[in-house]
N, C-alpha and C positions, 0 to 999 in steps of 0.2 A: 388182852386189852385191860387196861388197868379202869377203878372205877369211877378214877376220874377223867379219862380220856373216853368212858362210855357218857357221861353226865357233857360231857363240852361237845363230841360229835353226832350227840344223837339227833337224828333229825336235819340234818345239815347234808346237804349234796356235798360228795367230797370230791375233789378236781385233782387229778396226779399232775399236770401244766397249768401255769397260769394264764396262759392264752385261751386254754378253756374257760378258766375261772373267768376271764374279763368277759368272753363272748358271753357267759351267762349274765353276766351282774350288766351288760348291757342292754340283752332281752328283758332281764326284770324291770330296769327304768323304761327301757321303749313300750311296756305293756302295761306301765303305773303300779308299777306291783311294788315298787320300791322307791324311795327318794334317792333324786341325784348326789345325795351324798354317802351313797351305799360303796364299800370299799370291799376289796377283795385281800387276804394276810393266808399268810401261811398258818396252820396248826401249831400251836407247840409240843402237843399231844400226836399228831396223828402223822405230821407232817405234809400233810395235801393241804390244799388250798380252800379255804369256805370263802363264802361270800358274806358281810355284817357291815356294820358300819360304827364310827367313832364317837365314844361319846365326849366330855366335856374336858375328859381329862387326857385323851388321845389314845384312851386304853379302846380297843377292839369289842362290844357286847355283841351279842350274838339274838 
């Protein structure tokens, strides 16, 4: 693991499908854990799927 694929996925539930990733990011908003405009992207580090959401510029924060 390189060190900036430990700095991007640390702390991030990581989803190998993204049917998992949704079913998550929809348990976060059903339980106000996260705003409805929380999104689900593939890694470009890890390749599995996290859950964040977009900021202004369409880029992915975490």
């Amino acid at each position: 693991m390189t060190g900036t694929r430990r700095r991007a996925c640390t702390g991030k539930k990581s989803h190998r499908r993204r049917p998992d990733a949704d079913a998550h990011r929809d348990r976060l908003i059903a339980s106000g854990a996260a705003p409805e405009g929380i999104r689900v992207y593939r890694c470009r580090h890890c390749g599995f799927f996290h859950v964040g959401h977009s900021g202004p510029t369409g880029k992915i924060h975490r």
